[in-house]
TORKOL-4160 file (C-alpha; in steps of 0.2 Angstrom, whole numbers, padded with zeros to 4 digits, m for minus):
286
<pt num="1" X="0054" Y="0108" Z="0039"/>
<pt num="2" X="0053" Y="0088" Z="0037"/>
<pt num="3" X="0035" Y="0079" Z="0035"/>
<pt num="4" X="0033" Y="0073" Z="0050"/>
<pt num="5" X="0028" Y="0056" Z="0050"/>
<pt num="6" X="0022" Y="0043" Z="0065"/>
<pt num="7" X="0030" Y="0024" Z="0068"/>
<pt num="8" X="0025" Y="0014" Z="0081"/>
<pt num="9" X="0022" Y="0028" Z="0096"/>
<pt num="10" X="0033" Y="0041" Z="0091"/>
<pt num="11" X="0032" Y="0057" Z="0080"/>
<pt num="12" X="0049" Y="0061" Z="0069"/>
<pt num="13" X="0054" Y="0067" Z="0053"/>
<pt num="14" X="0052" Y="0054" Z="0040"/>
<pt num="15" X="0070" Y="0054" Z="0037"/>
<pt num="16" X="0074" Y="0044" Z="0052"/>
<pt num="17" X="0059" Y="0034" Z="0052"/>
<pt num="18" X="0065" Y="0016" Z="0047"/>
<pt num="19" X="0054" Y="0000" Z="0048"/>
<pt num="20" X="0064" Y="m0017" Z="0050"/>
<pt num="21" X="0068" Y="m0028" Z="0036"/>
<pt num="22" X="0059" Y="m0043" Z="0044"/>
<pt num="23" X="0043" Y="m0032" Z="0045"/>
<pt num="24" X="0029" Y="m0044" Z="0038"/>
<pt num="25" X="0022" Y="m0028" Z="0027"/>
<pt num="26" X="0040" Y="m0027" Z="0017"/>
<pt num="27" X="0043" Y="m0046" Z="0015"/>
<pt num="28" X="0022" Y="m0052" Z="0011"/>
<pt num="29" X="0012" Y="m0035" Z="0011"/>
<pt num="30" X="0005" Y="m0043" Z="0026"/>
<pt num="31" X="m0007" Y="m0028" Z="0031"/>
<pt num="32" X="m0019" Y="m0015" Z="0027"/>
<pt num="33" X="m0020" Y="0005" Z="0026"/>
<pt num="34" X="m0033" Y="0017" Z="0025"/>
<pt num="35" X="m0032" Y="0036" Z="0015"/>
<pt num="36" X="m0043" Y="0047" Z="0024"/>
<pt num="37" X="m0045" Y="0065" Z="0014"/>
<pt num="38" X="m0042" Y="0080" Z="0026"/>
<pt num="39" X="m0053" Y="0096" Z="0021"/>
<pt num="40" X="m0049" Y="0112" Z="0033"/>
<pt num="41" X="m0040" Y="0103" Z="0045"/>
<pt num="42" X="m0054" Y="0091" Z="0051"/>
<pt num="43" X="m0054" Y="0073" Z="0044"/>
<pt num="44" X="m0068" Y="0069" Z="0033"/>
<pt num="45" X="m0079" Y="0052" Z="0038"/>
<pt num="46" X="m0067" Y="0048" Z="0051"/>
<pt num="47" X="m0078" Y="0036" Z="0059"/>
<pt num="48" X="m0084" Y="0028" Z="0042"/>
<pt num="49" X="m0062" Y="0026" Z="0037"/>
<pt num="50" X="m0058" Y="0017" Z="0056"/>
<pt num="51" X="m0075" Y="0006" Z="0055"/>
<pt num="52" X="m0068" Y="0000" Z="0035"/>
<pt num="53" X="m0049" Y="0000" Z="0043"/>
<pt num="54" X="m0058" Y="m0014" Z="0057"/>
<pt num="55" X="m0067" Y="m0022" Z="0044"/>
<pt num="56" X="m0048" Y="m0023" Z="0034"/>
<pt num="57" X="m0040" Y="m0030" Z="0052"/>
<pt num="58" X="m0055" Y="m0042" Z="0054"/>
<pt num="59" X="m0051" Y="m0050" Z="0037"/>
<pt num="60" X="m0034" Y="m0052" Z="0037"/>
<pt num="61" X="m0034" Y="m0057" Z="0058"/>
<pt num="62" X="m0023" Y="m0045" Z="0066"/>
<pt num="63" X="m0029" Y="m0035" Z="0082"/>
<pt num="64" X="m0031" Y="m0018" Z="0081"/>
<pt num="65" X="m0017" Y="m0009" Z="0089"/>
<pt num="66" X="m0029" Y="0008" Z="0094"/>
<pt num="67" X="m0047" Y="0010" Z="0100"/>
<pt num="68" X="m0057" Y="0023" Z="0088"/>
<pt num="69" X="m0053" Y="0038" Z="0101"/>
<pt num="70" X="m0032" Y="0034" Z="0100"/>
<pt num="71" X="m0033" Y="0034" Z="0082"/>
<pt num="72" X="m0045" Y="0050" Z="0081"/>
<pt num="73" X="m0031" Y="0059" Z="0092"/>
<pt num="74" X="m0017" Y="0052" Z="0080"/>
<pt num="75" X="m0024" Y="0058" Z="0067"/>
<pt num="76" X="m0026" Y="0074" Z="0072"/>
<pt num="77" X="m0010" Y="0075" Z="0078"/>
<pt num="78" X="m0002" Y="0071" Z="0061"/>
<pt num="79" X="m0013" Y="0083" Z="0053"/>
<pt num="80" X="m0008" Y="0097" Z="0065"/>
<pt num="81" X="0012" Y="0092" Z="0064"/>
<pt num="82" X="0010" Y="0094" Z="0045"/>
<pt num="83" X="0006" Y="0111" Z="0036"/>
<pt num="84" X="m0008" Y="0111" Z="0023"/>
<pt num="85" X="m0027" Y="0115" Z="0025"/>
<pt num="86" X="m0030" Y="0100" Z="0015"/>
<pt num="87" X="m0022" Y="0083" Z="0018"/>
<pt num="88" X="m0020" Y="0067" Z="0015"/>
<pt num="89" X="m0017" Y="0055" Z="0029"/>
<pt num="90" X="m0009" Y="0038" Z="0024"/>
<pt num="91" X="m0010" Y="0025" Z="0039"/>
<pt num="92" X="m0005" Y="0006" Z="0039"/>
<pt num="93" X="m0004" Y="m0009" Z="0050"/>
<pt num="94" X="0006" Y="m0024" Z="0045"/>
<pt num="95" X="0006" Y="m0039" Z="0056"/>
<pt num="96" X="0025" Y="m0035" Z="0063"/>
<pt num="97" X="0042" Y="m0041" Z="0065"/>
<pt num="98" X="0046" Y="m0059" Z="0063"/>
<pt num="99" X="0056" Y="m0073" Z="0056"/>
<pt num="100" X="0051" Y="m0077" Z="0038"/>
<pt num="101" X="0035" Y="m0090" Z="0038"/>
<pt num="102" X="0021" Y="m0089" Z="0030"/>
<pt num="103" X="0011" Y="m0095" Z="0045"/>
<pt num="104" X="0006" Y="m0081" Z="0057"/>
<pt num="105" X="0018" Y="m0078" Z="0071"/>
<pt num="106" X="0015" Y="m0076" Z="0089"/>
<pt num="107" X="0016" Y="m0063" Z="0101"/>
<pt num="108" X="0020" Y="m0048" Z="0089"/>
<pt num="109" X="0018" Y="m0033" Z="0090"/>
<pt num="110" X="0009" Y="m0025" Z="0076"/>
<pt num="111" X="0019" Y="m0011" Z="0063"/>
<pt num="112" X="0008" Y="0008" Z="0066"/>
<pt num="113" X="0015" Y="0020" Z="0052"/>
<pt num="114" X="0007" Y="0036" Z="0048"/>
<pt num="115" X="0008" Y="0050" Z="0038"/>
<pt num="116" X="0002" Y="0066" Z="0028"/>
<pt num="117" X="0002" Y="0070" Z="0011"/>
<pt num="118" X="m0004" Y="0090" Z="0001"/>
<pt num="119" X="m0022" Y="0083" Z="m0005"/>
<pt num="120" X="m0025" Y="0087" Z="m0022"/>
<pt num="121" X="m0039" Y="0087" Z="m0032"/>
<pt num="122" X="m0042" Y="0086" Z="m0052"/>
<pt num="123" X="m0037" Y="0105" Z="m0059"/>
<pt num="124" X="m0053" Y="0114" Z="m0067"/>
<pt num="125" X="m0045" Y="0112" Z="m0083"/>
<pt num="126" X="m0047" Y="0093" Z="m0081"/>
<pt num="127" X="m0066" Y="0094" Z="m0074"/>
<pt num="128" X="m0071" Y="0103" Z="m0090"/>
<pt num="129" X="m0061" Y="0090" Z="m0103"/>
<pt num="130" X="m0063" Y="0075" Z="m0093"/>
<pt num="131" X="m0051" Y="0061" Z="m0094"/>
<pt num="132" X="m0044" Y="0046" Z="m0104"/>
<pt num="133" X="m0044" Y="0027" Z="m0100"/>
<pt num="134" X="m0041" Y="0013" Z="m0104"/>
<pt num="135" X="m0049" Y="m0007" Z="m0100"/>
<pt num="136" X="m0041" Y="m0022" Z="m0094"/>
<pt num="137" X="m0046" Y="m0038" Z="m0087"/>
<pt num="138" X="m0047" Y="m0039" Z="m0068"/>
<pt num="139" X="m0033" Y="m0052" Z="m0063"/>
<pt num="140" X="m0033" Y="m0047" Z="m0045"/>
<pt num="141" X="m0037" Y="m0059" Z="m0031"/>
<pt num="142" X="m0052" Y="m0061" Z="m0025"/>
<pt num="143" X="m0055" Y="m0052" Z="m0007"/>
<pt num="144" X="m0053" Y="m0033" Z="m0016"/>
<pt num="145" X="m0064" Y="m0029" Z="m0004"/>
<pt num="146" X="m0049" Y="m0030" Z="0009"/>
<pt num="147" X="m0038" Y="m0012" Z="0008"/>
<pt num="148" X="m0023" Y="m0023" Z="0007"/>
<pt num="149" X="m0004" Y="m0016" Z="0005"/>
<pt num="150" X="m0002" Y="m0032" Z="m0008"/>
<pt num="151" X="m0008" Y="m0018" Z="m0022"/>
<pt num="152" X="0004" Y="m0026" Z="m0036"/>
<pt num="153" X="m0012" Y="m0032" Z="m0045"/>
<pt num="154" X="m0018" Y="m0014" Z="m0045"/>
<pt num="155" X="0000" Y="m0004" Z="m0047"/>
<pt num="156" X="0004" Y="m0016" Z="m0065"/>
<pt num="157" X="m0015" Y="m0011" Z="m0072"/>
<pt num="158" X="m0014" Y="0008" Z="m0064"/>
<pt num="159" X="0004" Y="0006" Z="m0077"/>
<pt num="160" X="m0006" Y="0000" Z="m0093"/>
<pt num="161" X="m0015" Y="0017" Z="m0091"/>
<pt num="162" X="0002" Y="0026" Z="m0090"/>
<pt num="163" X="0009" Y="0017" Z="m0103"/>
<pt num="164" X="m0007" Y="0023" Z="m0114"/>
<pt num="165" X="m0007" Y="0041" Z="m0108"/>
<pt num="166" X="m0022" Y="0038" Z="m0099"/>
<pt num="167" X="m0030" Y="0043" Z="m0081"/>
<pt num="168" X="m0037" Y="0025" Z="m0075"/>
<pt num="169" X="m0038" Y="0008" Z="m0082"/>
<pt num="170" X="m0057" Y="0002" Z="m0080"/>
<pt num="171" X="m0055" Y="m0018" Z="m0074"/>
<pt num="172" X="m0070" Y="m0032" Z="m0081"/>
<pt num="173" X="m0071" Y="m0049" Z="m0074"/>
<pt num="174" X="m0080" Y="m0062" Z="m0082"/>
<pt num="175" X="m0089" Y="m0048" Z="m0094"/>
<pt num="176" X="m0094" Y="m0036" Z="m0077"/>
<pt num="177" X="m0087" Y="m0022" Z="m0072"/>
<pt num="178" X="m0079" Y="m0021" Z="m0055"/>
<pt num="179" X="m0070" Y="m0005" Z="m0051"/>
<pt num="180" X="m0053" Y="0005" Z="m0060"/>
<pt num="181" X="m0037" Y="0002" Z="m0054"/>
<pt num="182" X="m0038" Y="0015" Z="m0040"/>
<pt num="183" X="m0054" Y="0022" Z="m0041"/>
<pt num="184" X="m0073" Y="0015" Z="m0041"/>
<pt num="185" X="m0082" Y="0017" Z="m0057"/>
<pt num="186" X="m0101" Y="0025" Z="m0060"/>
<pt num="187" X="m0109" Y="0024" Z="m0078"/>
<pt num="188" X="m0127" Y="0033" Z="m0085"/>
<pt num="189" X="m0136" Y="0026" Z="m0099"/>
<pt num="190" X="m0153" Y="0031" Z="m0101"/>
<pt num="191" X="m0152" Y="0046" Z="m0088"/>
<pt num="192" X="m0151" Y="0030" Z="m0074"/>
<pt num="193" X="m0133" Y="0031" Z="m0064"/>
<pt num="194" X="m0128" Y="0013" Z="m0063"/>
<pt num="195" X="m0113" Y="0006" Z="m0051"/>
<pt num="196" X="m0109" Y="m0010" Z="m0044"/>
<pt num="197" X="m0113" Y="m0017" Z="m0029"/>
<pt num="198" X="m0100" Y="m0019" Z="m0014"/>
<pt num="199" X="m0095" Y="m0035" Z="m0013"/>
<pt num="200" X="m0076" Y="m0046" Z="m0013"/>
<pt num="201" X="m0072" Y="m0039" Z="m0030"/>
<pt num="202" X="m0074" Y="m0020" Z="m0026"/>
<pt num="203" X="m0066" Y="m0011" Z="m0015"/>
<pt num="204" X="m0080" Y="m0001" Z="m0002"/>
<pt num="205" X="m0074" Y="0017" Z="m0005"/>
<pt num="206" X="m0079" Y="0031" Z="0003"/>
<pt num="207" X="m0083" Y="0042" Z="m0009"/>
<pt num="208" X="m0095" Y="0030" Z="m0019"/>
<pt num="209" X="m0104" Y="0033" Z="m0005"/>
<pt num="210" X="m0105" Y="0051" Z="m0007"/>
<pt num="211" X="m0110" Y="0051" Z="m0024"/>
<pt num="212" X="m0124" Y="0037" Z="m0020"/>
<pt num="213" X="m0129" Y="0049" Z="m0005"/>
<pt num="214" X="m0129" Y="0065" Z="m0016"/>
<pt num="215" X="m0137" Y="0055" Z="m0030"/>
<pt num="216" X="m0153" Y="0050" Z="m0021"/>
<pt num="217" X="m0154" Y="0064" Z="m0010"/>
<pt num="218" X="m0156" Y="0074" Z="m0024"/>
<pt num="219" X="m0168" Y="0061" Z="m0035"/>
<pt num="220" X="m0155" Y="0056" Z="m0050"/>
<pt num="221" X="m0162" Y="0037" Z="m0055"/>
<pt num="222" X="m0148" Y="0024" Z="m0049"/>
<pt num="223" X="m0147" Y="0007" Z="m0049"/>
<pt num="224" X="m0135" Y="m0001" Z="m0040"/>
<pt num="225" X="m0132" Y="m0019" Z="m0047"/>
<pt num="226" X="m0122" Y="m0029" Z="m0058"/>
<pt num="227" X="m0117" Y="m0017" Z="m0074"/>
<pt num="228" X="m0110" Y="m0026" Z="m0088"/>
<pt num="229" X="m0093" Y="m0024" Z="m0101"/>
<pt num="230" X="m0106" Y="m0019" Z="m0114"/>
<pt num="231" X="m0116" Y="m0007" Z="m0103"/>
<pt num="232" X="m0101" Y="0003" Z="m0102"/>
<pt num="233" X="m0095" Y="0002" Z="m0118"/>
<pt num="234" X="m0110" Y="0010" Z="m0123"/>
<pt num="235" X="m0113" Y="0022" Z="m0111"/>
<pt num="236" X="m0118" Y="0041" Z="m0111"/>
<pt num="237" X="m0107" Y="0044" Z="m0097"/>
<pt num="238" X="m0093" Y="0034" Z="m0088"/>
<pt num="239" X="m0087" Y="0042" Z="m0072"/>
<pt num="240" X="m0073" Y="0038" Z="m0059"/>
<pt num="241" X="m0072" Y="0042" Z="m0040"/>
<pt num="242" X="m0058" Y="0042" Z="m0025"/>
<pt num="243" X="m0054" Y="0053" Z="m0013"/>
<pt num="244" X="m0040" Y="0065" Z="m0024"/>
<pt num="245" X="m0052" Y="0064" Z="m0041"/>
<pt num="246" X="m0069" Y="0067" Z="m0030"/>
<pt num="247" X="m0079" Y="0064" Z="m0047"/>
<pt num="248" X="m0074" Y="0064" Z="m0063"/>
<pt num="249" X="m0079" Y="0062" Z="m0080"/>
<pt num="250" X="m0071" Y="0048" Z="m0092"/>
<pt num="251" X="m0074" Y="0055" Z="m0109"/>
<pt num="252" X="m0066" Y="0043" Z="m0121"/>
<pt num="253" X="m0063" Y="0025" Z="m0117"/>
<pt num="254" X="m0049" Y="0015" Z="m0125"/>
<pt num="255" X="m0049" Y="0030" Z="m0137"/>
<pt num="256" X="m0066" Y="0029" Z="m0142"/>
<pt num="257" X="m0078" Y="0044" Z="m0137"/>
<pt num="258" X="m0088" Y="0041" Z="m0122"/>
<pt num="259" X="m0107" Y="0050" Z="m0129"/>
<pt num="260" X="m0103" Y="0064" Z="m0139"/>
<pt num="261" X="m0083" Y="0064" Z="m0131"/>
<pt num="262" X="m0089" Y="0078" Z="m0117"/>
<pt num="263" X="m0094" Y="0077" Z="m0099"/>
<pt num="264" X="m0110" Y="0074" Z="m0099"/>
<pt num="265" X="m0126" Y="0084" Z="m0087"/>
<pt num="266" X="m0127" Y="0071" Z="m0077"/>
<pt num="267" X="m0108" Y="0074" Z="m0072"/>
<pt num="268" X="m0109" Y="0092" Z="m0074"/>
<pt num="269" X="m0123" Y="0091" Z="m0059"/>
<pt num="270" X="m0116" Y="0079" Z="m0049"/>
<pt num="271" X="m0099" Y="0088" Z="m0052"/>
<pt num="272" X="m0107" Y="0102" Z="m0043"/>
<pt num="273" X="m0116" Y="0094" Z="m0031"/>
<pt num="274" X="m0101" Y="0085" Z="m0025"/>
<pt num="275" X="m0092" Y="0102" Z="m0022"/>
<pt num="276" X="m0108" Y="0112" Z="m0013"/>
<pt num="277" X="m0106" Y="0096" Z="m0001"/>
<pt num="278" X="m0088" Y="0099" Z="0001"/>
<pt num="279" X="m0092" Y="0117" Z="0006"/>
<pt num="280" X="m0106" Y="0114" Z="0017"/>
<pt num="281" X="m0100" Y="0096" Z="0026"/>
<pt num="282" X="m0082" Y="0091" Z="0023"/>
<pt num="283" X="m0075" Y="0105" Z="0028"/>
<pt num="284" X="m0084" Y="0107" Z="0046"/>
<pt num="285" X="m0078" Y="0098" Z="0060"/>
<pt num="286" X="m0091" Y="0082" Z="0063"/>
């Protein structure tokens, strides 16, 4: 059977879903999206994903096209329409259909596309070795804080760390660190979990809010504040965090060994930690 996908009030195959060529999300990437992880069919933070999808809308000046309720219900009926447990449900908005202008148009009706992916998560394999990455400088505009559909920025650094063999490329601006291409970043030096702060250079995920959550629940030291190039550079444990990788750890850095080149017990807890919360919250309806 197809995927079946929404557009704009209507459930189909995604075959015959077709989006105009005028649509303001294919000529600028005038929009936003939101990836909410699905765990047992039940959508994970639902409320926490629809108040940052607002929070995207509000930045970028288009109305919301549903209330909380109406997306609630068409999510779950995506998730029900597609086979899997474990999802992964990709919505966007673009500001609609009109002539070519930069200026906003009037009277448009928004562009409401949805659709479900198989979630997958990092094999155990992967957990126990930990990953590769690589660094780059952070080039990307300055409202990161937006989940914008103009992800070129990120999409030409996530290819650096392709080019390199690597999982993530891990962004600096102005000798800071601000996130990876497609994933927040956590470090520990000195036992003490460091991570930046939200602000317009990070993007506000919703699993570096799990981790923070786990971490002080469970009395790990964290500091969230400005963490510098050479604080990562030298740090015992680098980690990165998203919805698909959960948390994992980053155990060389531009082919040097991150501590002695393994995941470190910090990870190795949290690691665990993060999957006994899975067991125990995201996969119960809220």
């Amino acid at each position: 059977m197809s995927d079946i996908v929404y557009l704009n009030g209507k459930f189909m195959p995604v075959e015959e879903a077709h989006v105009p060529v005028l649509d303001r999300g294919f000529i600028f990437g005038d929009g936003v999206y939101e990836v909410i992880p699905v765990y047992s069919k039940h959508p994970f933070r639902l409320a926490e994903h629809l108040r940052r999808l607002q929070y995207s809308l509000d930045k970028i000046r288009i109305d919301n096209p549903c209330s909380d309720a109406e997306w609630a219900r068409l999510i779950g009926e995506i998730i029900r329409r597609n086979a899997g447990e474990d999802q992964s449900v990709y919505l966007q908005v673009t500001r609609g259909v009109a002539r070519r202008d930069h200026a906003f148009p009037k009277d448009v009706q928004p562009t409401v596309f949805m659709m479900s992916s198989p979630l997958v998560t990092p094999a155990p394999a992967l957990v126990e070795s930990g990953v590769a990455c690589i660094t780059a400088q952070d080039y990307r505009w300055l409202n990161c804080d937006i989940k914008s559909v103009s992800l070129l920025g990120n999409c030409l650094l996530r290819q650096l760390s392709v080019d390199a063999g690597a999982a993530e490329t891990i962004l600096f601006r102005d000798g800071r660190l601000t996130e990876a291409s497609a994933s927040n970043v956590f470090i520990v030096r000195d036992g003490v979990l460091l991570t930046p702060p939200k602000d317009n250079l990070v993007l506000p995920g919703i699993t570096y809010d799990v981790v923070l959550e786990i971490a002080r629940a469970r009395e790990f030291q964290v500091e969230v504040r400005a963490v510098t190039e050479a604080e990562v550079r030298g740090a015992d444990e680098i980690w990165v965090t998203s919805s698909t990788k959960e948390v994992l750890a980053v155990t060389t850095l531009d082919g040097k060994p991150v501590g002695d080149g393994r995941p470190g017990p910090l990870f190795r807890r949290m690691h665990a930690l993060y999957q006994q919360f899975k067991r125990d919250h995201m996969r119960k309806a809220a």
